[in-house]
C-alpha positions in Angstrom: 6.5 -8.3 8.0 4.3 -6.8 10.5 2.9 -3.1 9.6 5.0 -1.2 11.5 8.1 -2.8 9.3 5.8 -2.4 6.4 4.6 1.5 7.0 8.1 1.9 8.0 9.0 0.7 4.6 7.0 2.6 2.7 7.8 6.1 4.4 11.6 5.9 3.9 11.2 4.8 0.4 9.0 7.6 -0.3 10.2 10.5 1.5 7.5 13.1 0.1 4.4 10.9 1.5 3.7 11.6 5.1 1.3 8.9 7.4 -1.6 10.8 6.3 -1.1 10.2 2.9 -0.1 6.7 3.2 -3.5 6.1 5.4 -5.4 7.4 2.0 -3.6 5.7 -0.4 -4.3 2.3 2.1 -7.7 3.9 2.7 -8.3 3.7 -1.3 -6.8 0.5 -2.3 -8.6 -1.5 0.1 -12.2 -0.1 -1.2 -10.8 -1.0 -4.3 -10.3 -4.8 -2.8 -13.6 -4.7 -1.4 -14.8 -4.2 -4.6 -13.5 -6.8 -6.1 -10.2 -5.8 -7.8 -7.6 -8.7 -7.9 -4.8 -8.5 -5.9 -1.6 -8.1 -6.8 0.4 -10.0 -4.7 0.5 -14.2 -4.5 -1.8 -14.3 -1.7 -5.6 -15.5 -0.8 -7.5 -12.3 -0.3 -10.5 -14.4 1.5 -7.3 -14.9 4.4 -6.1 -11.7 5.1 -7.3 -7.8 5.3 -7.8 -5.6 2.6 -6.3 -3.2 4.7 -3.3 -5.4 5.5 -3.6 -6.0 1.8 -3.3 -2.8 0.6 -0.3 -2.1 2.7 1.9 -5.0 1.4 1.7 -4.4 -2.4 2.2 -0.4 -1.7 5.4 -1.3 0.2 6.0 -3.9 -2.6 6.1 -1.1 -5.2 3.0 -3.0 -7.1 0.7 0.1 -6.4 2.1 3.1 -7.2 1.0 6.4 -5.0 0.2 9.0 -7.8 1.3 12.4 -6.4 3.5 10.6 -3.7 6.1 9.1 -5.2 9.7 11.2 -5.8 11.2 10.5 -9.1 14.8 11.1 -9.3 15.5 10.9 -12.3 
């Protein structure tokens, strides 16, 4: 998925977050990444951006945007 699909993804799953909030939340994880936190996803960190990264396990659902997310229950 490229990140258009992926930001796309992310925006209609979560109708409360807006691009500018997403960019944080992408903004933060991939510090975090940098720092050395594992990744939750199946994938070789070394082979792709933290930024790219980041992105994927958001739209995955694995990081969970505190503030962000609607709960409808």
């Amino acid at each position: 998925m490229n990140v258009e699909e992926l930001t796309g993804k992310i925006l209609d799953n979560n109708p409360s977050m807006d691009r500018y909030k997403l960019a944080l939340a992408v903004a933060k994880r991939s510090d975090e990444l940098l720092d050395g936190a594992p990744s939750k996803l199946n994938i070789d960190p070394h082979t792709i951006k933290p930024a790219d990264l980041a992105l994927m396990e958001i739209a995955e659902g694995l990081i969970v945007v505190k503030g962000f997310v609607d709960n409808e229950e």
